[in-house]
ROVEX-276299 format. One line per field, with one value per residue: residue number from 1; residue in one letter; x, y, z of N, C-alpha, C in turn. Coordinates in steps of 0.001 Angstrom, whole numbers. Each point is the difference from the previous one (the first is absolute). Example, Ala and Ser with C-alpha at 12.3 -4.5 7.8 and 13.67 -1.06 7.14 Angstrom:
REM residues 2
num <- [1  2] .
residuo <- [A  S] .
nc1 <- [13190  -350] .
nc2 <- [-5690  1050] .
nc3 <- [7800  -720] .
cac1 <- [-890  820] .
cac2 <- [1190  1190] .
cac3 <- [0  60] .
cc1 <- [900  -770] .
cc2 <- [1200  1090] .
cc3 <- [0  730] .
This chain:
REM residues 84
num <- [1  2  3  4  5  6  7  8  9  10  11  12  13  14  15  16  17  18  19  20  21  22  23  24  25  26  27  28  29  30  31  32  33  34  35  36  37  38  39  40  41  42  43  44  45  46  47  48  49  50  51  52  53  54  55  56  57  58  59  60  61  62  63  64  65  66  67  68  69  70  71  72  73  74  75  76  77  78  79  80  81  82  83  84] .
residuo <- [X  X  X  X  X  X  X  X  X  X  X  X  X  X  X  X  X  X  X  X  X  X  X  X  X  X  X  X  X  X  X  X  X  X  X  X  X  X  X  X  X  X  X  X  X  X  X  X  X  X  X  X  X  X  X  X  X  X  X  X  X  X  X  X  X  X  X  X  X  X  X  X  X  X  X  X  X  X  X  X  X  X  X  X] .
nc1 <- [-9250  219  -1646  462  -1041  174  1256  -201  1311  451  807  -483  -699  -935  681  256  -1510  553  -1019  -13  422  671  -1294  -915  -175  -860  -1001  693  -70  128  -1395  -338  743  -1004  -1238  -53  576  -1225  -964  768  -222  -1251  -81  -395  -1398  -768  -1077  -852  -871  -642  -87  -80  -560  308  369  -219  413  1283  86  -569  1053  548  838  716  -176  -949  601  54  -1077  -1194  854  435  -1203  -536  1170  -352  -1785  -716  1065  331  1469  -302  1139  -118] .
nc2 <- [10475  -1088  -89  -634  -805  441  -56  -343  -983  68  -1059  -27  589  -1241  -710  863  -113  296  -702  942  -678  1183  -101  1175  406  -964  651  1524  225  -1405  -291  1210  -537  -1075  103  1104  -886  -851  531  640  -1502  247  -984  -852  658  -1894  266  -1799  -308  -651  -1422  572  -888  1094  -1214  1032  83  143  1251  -559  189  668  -1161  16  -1310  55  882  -815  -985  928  472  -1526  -315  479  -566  -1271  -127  445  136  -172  479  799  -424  1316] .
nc3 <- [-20098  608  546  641  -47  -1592  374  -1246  505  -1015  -3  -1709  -287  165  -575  -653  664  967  1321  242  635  -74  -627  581  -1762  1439  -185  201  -643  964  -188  698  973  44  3  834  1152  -291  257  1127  618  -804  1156  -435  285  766  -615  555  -638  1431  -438  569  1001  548  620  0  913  -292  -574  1164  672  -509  42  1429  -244  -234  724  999  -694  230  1488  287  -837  239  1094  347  -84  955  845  -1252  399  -263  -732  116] .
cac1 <- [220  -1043  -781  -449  331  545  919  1298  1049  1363  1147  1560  -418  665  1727  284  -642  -349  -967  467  -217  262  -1422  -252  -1417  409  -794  -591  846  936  -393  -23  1357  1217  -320  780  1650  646  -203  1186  1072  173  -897  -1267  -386  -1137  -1237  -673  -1930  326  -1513  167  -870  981  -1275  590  -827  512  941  -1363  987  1355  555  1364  188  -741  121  1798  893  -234  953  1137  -95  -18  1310  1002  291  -1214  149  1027  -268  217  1176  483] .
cac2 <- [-799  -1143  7  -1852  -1044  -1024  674  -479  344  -646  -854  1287  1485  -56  -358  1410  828  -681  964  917  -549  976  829  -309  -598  -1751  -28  631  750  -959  -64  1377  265  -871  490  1423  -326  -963  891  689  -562  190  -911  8  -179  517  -525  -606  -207  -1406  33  50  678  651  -185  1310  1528  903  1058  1247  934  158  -356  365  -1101  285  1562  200  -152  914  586  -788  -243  1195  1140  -597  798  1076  1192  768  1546  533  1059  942] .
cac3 <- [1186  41  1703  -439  711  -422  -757  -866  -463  -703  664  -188  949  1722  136  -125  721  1187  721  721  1024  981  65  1303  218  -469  -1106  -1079  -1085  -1125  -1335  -892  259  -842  -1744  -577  167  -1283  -1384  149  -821  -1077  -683  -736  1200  -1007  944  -752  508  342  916  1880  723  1122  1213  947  780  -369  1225  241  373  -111  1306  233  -978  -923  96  -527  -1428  -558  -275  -350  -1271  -155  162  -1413  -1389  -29  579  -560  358  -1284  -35  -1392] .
cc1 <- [-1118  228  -403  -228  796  1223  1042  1012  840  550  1484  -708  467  1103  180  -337  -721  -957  718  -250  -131  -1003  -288  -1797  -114  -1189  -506  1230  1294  -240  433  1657  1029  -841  783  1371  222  -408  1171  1060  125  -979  -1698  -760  -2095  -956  -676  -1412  827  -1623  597  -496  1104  -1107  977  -1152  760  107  -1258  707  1100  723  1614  627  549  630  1901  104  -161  818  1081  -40  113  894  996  -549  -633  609  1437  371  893  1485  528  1630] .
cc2 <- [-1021  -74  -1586  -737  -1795  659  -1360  929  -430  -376  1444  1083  -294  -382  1626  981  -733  984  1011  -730  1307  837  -635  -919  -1445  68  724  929  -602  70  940  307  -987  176  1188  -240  -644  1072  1421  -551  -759  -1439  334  -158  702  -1076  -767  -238  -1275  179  -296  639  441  -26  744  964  1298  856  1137  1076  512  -288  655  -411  959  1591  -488  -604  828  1287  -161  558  1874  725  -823  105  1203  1504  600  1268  573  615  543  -104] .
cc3 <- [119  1227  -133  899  -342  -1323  -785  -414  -1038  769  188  891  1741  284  -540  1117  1379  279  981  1736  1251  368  1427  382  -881  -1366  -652  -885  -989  -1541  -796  -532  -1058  -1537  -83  -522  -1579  -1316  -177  -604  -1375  -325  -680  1519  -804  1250  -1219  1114  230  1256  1624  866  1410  1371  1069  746  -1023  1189  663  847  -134  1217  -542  -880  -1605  -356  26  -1136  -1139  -102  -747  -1733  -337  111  -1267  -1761  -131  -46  -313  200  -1619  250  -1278  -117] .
């Protein structure tokens, strides 16, 4: 999965694979969700060194924010229930 602040796509991959628009969180777990989604689905999915500086505070609390998209991601790939 790729955590990014800067994500390329193929033209073909995103005409194939849209962003999941229905997550409840506006900025966190997209990333994780559409690298998983494209490597499930069989595309090539890889990380390159690019010089960038991310002028962010980043996350010093786990906000609400932040916990429903974390559920969100987790009940959709995390939390499989096993059937025999």
């Amino acid at each position: 999965m790729i955590d990014g602040v800067f994500m390329a796509v193929h033209r073909d991959v995103f005409e194939a694979q849209w962003f999941d628009t229905c997550m409840p969180s506006k900025f966190h777990f997209y990333d994780l969700s559409y690298s998983l989604e494209a490597h499930l689905n069989g595309f090539k999915v890889g990380v390159a060194d690019i010089p960038l500086i991310h002028d962010s505070p980043g996350l010093s609390d786990f906000t609400d924010e932040w916990r429903a998209g974390e559920k969100w991601f987790l009940d959709r790939y995390g939390r499989k229930e096993e059937t025999d």
